[in-house]
C-alpha positions as CSV (number, residue, x, y, z in Angstrom):
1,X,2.2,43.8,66.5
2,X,0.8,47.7,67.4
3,X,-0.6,49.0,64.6
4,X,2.0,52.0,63.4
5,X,2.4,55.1,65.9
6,X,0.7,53.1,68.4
7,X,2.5,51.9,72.2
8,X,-0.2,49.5,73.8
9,X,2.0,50.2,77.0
10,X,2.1,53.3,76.7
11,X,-1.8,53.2,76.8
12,X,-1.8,50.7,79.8
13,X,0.3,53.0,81.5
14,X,-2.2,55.9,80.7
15,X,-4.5,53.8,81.9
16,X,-3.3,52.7,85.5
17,X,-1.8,56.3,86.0
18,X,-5.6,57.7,85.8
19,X,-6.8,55.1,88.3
20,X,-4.2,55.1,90.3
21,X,-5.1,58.8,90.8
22,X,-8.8,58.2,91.4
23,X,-6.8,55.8,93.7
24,X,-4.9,57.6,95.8
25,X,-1.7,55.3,95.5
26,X,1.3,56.4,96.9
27,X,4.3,57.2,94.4
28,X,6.5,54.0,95.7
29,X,3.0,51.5,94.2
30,X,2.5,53.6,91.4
31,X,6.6,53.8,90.4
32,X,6.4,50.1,90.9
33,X,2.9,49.1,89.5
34,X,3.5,51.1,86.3
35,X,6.7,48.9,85.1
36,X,7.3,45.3,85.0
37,X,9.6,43.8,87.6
38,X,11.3,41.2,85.0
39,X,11.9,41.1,81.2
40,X,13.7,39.1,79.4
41,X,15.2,39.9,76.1
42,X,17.1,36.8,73.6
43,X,18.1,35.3,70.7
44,X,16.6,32.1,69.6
45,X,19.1,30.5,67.0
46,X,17.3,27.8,64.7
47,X,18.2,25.6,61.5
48,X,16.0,26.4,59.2
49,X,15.1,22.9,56.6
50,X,17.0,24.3,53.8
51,X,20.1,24.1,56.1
52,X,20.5,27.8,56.7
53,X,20.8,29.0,60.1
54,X,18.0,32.2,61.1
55,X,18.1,33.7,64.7
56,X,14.7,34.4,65.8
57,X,13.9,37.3,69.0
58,X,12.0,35.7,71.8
59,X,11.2,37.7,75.0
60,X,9.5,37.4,78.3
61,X,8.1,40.3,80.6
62,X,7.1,39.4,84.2
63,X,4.7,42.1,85.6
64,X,4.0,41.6,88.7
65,X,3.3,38.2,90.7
66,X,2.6,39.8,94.3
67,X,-0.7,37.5,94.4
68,X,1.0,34.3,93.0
69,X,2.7,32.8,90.0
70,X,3.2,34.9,86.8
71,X,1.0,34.1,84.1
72,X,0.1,34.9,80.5
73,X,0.3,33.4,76.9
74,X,3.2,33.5,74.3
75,X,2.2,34.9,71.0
76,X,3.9,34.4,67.4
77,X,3.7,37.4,65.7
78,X,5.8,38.9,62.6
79,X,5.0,42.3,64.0
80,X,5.8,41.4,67.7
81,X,7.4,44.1,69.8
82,X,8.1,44.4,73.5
83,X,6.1,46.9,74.2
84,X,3.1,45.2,72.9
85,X,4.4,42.3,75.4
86,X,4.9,44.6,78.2
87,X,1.4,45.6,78.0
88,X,0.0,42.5,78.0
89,X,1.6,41.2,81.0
90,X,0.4,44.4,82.9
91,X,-2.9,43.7,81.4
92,X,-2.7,39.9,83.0
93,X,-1.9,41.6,86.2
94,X,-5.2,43.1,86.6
95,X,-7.0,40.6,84.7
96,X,-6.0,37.6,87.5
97,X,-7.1,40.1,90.1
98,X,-10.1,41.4,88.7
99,X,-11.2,37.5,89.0
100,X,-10.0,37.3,92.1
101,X,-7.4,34.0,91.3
102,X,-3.9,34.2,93.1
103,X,-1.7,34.7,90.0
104,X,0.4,37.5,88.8
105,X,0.8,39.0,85.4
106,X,3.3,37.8,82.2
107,X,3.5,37.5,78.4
108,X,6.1,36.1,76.1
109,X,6.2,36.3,72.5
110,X,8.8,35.6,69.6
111,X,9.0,37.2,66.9
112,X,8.3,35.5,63.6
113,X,5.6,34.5,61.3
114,X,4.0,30.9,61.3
115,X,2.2,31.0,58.0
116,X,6.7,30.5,56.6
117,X,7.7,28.0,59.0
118,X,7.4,24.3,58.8
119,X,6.1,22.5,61.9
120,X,10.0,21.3,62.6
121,X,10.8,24.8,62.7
122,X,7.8,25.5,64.8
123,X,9.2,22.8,67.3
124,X,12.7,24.0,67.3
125,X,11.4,27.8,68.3
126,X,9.6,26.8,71.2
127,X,12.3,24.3,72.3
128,X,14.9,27.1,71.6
129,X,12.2,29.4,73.5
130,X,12.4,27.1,76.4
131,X,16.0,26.9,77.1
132,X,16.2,30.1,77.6
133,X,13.3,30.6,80.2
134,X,13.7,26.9,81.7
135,X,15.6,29.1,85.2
136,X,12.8,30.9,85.2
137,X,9.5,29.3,84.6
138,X,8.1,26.9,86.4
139,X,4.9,26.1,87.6
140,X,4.9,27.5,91.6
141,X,7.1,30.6,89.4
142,X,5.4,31.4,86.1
143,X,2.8,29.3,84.0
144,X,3.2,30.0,79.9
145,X,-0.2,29.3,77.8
146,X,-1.0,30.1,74.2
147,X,-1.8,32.9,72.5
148,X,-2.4,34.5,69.1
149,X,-1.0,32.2,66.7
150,X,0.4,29.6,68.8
151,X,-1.4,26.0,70.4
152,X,-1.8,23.3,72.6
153,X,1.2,21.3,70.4
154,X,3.3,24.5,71.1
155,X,3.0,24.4,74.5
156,X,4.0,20.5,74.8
157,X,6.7,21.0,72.6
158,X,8.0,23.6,75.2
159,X,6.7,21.2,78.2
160,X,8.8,18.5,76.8
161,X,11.9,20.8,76.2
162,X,11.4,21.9,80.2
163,X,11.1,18.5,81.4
164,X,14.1,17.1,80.1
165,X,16.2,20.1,81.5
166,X,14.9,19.4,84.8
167,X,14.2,15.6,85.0
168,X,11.1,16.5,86.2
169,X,7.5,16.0,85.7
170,X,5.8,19.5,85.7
171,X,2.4,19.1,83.5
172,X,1.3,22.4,85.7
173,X,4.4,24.1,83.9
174,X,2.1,25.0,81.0
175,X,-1.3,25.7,80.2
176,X,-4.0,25.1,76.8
177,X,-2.2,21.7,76.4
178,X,-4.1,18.8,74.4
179,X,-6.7,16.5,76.5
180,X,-5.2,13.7,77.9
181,X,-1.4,15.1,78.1
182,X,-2.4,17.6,81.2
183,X,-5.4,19.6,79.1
184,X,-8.9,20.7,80.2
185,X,-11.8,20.2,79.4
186,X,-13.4,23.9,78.7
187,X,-10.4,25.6,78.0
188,X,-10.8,25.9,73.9
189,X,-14.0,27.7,74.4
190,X,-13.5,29.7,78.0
191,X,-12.4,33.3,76.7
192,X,-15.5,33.1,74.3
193,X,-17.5,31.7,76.9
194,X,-16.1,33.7,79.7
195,X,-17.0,36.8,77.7
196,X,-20.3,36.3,76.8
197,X,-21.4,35.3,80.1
198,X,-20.4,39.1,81.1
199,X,-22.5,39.9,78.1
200,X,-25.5,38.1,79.4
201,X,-25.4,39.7,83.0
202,X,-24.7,42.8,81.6
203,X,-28.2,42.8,79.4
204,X,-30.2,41.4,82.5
205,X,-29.2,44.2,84.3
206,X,-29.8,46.4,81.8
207,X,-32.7,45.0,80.8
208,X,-32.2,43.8,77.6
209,X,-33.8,40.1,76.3
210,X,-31.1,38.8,74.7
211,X,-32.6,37.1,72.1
212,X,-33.9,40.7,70.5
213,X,-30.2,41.7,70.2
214,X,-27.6,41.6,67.3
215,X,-23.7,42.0,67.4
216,X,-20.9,43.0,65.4
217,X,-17.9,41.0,65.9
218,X,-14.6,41.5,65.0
219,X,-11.5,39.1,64.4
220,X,-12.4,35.1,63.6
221,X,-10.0,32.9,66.0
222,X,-10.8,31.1,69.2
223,X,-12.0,33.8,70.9
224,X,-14.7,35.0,68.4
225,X,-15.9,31.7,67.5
226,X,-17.1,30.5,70.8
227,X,-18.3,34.2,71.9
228,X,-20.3,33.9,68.5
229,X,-21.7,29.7,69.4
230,X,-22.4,30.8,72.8
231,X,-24.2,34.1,72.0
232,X,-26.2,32.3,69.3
233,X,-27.1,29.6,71.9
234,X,-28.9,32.3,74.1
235,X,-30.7,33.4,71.1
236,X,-28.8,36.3,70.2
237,X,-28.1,37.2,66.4
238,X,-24.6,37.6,64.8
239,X,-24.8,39.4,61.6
240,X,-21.2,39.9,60.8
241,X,-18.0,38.9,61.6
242,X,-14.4,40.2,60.0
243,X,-11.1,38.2,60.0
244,X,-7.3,39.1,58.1
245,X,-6.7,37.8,55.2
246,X,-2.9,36.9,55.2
247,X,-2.6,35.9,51.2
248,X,-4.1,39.8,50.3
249,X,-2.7,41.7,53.7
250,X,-5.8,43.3,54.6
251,X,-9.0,42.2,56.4
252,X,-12.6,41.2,54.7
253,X,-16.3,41.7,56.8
254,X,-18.5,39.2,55.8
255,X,-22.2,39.8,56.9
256,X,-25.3,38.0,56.8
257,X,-28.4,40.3,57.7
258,X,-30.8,37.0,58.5
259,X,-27.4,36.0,60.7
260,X,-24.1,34.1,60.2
261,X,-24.4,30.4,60.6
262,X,-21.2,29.7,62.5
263,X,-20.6,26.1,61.4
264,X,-20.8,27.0,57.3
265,X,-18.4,29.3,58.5
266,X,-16.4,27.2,60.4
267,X,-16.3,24.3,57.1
268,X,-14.9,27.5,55.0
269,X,-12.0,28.5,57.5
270,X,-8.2,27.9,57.8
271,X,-6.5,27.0,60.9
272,X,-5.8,30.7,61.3
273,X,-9.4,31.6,61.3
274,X,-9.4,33.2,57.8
275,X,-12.2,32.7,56.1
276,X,-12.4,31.9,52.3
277,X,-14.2,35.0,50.4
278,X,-15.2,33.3,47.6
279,X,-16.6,30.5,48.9
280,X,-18.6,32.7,51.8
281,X,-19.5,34.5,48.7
282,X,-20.9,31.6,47.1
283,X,-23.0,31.2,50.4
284,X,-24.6,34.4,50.7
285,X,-22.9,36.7,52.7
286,X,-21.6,39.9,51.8
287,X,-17.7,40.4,51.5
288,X,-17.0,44.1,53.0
289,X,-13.9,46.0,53.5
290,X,-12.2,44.5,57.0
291,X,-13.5,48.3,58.7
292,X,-17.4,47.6,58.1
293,X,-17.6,45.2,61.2
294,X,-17.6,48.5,63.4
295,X,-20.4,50.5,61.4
296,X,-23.1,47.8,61.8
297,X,-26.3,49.2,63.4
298,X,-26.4,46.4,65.7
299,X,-26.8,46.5,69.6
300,X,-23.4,45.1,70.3
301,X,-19.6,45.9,69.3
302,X,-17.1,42.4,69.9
303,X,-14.1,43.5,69.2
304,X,-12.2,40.1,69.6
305,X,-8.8,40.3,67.5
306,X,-6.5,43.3,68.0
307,X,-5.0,46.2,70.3
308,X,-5.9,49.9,69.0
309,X,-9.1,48.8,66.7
310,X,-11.7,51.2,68.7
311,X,-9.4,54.4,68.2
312,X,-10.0,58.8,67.8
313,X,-11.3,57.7,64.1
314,X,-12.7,54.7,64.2
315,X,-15.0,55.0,67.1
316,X,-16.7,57.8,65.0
317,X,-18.3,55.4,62.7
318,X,-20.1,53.5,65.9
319,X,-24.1,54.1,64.6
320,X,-26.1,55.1,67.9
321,X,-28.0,51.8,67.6
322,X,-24.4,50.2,69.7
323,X,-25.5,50.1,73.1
324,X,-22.6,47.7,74.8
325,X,-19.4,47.0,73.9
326,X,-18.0,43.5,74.9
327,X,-14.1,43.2,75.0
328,X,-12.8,40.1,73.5
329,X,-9.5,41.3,72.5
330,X,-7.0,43.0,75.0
331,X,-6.8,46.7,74.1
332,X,-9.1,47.3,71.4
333,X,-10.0,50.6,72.6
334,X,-8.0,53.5,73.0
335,X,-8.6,56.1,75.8
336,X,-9.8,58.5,73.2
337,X,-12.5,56.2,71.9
338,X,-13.7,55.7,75.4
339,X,-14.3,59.0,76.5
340,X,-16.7,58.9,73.5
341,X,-17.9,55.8,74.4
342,X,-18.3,57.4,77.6
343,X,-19.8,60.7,76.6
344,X,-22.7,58.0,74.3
345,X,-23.5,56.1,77.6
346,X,-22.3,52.9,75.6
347,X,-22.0,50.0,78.5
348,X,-18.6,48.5,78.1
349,X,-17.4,44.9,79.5
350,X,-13.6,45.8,79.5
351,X,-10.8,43.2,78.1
352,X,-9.5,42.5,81.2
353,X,-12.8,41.7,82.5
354,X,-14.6,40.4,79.5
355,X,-11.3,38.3,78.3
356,X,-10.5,36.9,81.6
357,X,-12.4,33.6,80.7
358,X,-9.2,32.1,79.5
359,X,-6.8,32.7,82.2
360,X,-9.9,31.3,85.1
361,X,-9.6,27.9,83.0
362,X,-6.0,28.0,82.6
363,X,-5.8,28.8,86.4
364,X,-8.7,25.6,86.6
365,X,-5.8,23.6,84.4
366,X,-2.9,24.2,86.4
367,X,-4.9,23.3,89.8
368,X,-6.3,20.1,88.2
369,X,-2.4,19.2,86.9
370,X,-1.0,19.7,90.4
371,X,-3.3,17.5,92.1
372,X,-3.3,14.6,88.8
373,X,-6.9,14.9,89.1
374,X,-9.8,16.3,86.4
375,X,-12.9,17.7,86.3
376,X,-15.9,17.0,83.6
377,X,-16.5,20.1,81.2
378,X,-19.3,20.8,83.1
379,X,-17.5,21.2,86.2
380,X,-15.1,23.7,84.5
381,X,-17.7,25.5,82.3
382,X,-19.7,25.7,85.7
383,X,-16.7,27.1,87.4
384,X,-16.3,29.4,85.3
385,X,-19.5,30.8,84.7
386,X,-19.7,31.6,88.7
387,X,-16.1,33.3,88.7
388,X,-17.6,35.7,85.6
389,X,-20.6,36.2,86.8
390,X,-19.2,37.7,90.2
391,X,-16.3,39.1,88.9
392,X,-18.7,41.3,86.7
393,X,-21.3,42.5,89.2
394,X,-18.2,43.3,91.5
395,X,-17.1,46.0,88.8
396,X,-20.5,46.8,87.9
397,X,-21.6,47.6,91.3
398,X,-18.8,49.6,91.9
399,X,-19.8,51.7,88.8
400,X,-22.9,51.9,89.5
401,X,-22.8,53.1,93.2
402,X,-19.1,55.3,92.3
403,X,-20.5,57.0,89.2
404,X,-17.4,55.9,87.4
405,X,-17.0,54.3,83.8
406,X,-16.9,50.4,83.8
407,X,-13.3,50.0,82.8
408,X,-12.2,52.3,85.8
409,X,-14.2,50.7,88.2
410,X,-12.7,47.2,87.1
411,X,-9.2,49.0,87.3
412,X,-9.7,50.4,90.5
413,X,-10.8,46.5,91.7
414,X,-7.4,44.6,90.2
415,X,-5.1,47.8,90.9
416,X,-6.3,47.8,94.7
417,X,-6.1,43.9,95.1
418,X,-2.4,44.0,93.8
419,X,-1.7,47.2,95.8
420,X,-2.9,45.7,99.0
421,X,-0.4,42.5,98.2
422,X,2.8,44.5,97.6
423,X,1.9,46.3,100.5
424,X,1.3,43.7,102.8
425,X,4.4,41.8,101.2
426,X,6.7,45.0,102.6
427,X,7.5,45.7,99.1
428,X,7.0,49.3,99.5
């Protein structure tokens, strides 16, 4: 899943070492903080439709769950590893607390590639997946969700597999399940929403009319899509997007200078938000090599698809036109990149900040599941908008009155939150 020579947790670790420092913590939070208290390493044996039998790798990290339940998404991935895993669920640590809802941090991933597998197979992973975490999930314990390259069908096929090992009803087990089996309303669209709400307190403050801006955004799933619908709504203009393309193994940038029309895109794109070339072709936009999304002269950089994207060489090809950069992925930038980032007074919304729309809804999901009752969209979407919204002038206060960089000052928020829990819990 890292791209090669990179260790996201390595990088989160770098990361909460530096604030920690800024922080003061003692060594007994820091030793504890810095690793996760729980993984879970297994074998996931599966028959295969030709008859063969293939053992997949599953795994489960549990970071830290001082303020509540663990929570965090399981990803399919060919490139999975558990690093990339560890660093996620330390990632969900500080996103729940940077938003300020009692969870804790985890991720779970297997590792295998969807595009080969039948739907049966599909099924019999997460079922497979399930009895091996059934002891230890659970929703007052830790609350799956989905994540790249897995849905709402995966997580009711691992609901189902949960509730018949425990007899039990638990539609608060699981989160980004289908409407009307224990769904919400809002969820599809929160991280893309979520983010962009950032976006548009970040350009009031700074500002900024958003409708006189352009962005850059990379990666074409969930996240990207609604960011895009949502920044389009305010009057913003998208001029390129890039996506993978799994049939040649490398990544296309298609760009439309008078701005992409999300739903022409949308009719030209397969359930794993690749989008046909030669068709886009066929509709105007130019098909660029999958790096061009970052060397746009736009205002705004979305980098919305994978870990390590904004790195020492890519960040130099940033024109000086960029003046934010919104987070939709978690990790895209590398501490290198953001001390230039830094150094080119670029405004960054951080992942665990800017991303955190999607764990507030799943956090809405589970509360409506536990009390069998359910709000309207706009409830949710209204919900959520207020949780953003103060979430980001918490962080950006701090770094405006601290002198410190955004994504230390929305460190030094979560890390203090979770230190203050441990310490009133008498962990250390």
């Amino acid at each position: 899943m890292a791209s090669e020579g990179f260790n996201p947790f390595k990088m989160a670790q770098q990361q909460f070492d530096s604030v920690a420092e800024q922080l003061g913590l003692d060594q007994a939070t820091r030793d504890l903080l810095r690793v996760p208290d729980r993984e879970f390493h297994f074998n996931i044996p599966v028959r295969m439709d030709d008859g063969t039998y293939k053992v997949f790798r599953g795994f489960r990290v549990q970071h830290n769950d001082a303020r509540g339940p663990n929570k965090g998404g399981i990803r399919f991935h060919p490139q999975e590893t558990v690093d990339t895993v560890r660093a996620l669920a330390m990632w969900m640590t500080w996103k729940t607390a940077v938003v300020d809802i009692p969870l804790g941090g985890g991720k779970g991933g297997v590792i295998c590639d969807p595009h080969n597998l039948s739907m049966r197979e599909q099924e019999a992973i997460c079922r497979g997946w399930m009895r091996q975490m059934a002891r230890s999930v659970g929703p007052v314990q830790d609350v799956p969700a989905p994540d790249v390259m897995t849905t709402g069908q995966h997580m009711l096929w691992m609901l189902d597999e949960y509730e018949k090992i425990t007899g039990t009803k638990a539609p608060g087990l699981i989160t980004g399940k289908p409407l009307g089996m224990g769904g919400s309303l809002g969820r599809t669209e929160a991280t893309g929403y979520g983010a962009v709400y950032t976006l548009r307190e970040a350009l009031i403050e700074k500002g900024v009319d958003i409708k006189t801006t352009t962005a850059s955004f990379q990666g074409f799933g969930n996240v990207s899509q609604y960011a895009i619908d949502l920044y389009q709504q305010y009057g913003g203009k998208a001029i390129a997007v890039s996506c993978w393309d799994n049939k040649d193994q490398k990544a296309y940038t298609f760009k439309k200078l008078s701005g992409i029309i999300l739903k022409e895109l949308l009719d030209i794109t397969n359930r794993f938000g690749e989008i046909d070339k030669v068709k886009a072709n066929e509709l105007g936009y130019e098909v660029l090599p999958g790096n061009a999304w970052i060397e746009q002269e736009v205002d705004i950089l979305v980098p919305a698809a994978m870990e390590n994207q904004v790195n020492a060489d890519t960040v130099k090809f940033i024109k000086p036109s960029v003046r934010f950069v919104l987070e939709g992925a978690n990790g895209p930038t590398t501490p290198e990149a953001d001390e230039v980032l830094k150094a080119n007074n670029v405004w960054m919304i951080p992942d665990f900040l800017a991303n955190a729309g999607g764990v507030t809804c799943s956090y809405f999901e589970q509360v409506q599941c536990n009390m069998n009752y359910f709000w309207t969209r706009e409830e949710v979407l209204e919900k959520l908008d207020s949780k953003m919204t103060a979430a980001y002038h918490a962080v950006s206060d701090l770094a405006t009155s601290r002198g410190v960089y955004m994504r230390d000052a929305a460190y030094m928020i979560a890390v203090s939150r979770v230190a203050e829990a441990v310490k009133m819990r008498g962990w250390v």
